[in-house]
C-alpha positions in Angstrom: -37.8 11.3 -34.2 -40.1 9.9 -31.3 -42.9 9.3 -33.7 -40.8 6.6 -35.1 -40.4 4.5 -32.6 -42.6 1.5 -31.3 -44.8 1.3 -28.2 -43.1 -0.8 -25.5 -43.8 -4.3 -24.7 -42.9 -4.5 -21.3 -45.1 -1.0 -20.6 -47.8 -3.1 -22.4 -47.8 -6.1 -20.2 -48.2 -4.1 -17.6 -50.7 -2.2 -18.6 -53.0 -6.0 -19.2 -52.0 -6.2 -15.6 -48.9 -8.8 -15.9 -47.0 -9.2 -12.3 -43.5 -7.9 -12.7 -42.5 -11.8 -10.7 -44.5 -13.5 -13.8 -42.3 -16.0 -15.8 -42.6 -14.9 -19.3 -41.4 -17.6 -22.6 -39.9 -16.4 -25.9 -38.8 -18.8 -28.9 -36.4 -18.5 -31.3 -34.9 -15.0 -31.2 -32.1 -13.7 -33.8 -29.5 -11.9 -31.8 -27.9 -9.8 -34.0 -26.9 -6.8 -32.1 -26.3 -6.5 -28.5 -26.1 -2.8 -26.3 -23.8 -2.5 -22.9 -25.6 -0.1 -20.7 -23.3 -1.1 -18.2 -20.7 -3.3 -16.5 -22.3 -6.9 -16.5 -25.2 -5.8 -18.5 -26.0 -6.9 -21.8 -29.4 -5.7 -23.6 -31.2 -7.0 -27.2 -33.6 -5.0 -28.1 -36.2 -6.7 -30.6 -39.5 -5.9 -32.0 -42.9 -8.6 -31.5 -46.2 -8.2 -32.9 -49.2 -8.8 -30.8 -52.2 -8.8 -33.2 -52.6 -5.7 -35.2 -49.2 -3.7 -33.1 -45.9 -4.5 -33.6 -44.2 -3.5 -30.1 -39.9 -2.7 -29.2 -39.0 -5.4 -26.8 -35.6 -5.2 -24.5 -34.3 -7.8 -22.9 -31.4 -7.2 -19.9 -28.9 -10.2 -19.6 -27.4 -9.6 -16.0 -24.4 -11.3 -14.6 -24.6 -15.1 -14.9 -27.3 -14.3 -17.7 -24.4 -12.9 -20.1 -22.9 -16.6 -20.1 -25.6 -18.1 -20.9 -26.3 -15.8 -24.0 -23.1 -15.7 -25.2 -23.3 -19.4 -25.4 -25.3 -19.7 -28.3 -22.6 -17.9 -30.3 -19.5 -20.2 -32.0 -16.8 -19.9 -30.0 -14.7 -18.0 -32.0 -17.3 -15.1 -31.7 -17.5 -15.8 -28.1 -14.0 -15.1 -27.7 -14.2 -11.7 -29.8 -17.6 -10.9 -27.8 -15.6 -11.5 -24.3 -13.2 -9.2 -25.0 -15.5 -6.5 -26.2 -17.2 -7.0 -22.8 -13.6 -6.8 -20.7 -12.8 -3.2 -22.2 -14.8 -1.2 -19.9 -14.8 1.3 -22.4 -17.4 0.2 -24.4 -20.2 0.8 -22.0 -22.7 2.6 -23.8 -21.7 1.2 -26.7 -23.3 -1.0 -29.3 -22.1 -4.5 -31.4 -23.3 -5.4 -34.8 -23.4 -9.4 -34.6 -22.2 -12.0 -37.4 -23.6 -14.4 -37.6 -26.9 -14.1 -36.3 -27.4 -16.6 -32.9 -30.8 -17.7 -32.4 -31.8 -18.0 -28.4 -34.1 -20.8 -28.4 -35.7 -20.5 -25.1 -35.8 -17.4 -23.0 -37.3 -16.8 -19.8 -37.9 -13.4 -18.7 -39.5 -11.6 -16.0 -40.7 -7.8 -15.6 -38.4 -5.6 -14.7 -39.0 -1.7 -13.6 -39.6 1.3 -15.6 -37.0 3.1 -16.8 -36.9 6.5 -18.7 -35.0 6.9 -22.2 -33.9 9.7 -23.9 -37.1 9.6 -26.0 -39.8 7.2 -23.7 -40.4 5.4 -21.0 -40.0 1.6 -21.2 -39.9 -1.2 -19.0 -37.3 -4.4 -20.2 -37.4 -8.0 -19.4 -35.0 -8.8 -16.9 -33.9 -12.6 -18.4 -34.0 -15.5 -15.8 -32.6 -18.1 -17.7 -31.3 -18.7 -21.7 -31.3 -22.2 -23.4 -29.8 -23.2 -25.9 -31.1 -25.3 -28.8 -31.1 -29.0 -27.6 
C-alpha cells in the first residue's frame, strides 16, 4: 500500500531548505473533500506537480482558518458543513464535497512533521483564505 502513495510536499520544501515562518501562495484549489483530525481542525489534502513529481500536499485550517474556508462554499452547504463540524463525533472522519469550492488564494506556512500511519509528512498550517474577488 505505501508504494502508492506520493512523496510529500511540505517534507520537500524542507528538504530545498524553506523556513517553516516562510509565507507560501497557492491559486485556485478544488476543495472537494475535507478530513477532521480534530476539534477546530480541518485538513484538504491535494496533490501538486513540481516539474517531473507530482507531490500529496495537506493543508490544516485551524480555528479562525475554518471560517474563512468554509466561506467559499454556498450557504446552504455551509450550513450542512457547520453542523458536520458541531458533532464531535466525526473527528477522524472524512466529507465528500458537492459542489466543488475553489479557494482562490491561500496562504500557508510550514508547519511540523508529523508521522502517519504509512509516512512521515509535514502540512501547511494555512494563515489566511480569500475568496474569489
Amino acid at each position: 500500500m505505501t508504494s502508492q502513495l506520493l512523496s510529500d510536499y511540505g517534507l520537500f520544501l524542507l528538504s530545498r531548505g524553506v523556513q517553516p515562518g516562510t509565507r507560501l501562495f497557492f491559486f485556485d484549489l478544488p476543495i472537494d473533500h475535507i478530513t477532521r483530525p480534530a476539534l477546530r481542525m480541518v485538513s484538504v489534502t491535494l496533490s501538486i506537480e513540481e516539474p517531473g513529481q507530482d507531490y500529496a500536499i495537506s493543508f490544516d485550517f485551524i480555528g479562525p482558518r475554518i471560517d474563512e474556508l468554509l466561506a467559499v462554499f454556498p450557504e446552504s452547504a455551509r450550513e450542512a458543513l457547520w453542523q458536520w463540524l458541531e458533532d464531535r463525533t466525526t473527528v477522524g472522519e472524512h466529507l465528500q464535497l458537492s459542489p466543488t469550492a475553489i479557494v482562490f488564494n491561500l496562504e500557508a506556512t510550514l508547519g511540523t512533521i508529523q508521522r502517519g500511519v504509512y509516512e512521515q509528512f509535514v502540512p501547511l498550517i494555512v494563515q489566511r483564505v480569500i475568496i474569489q474577488p
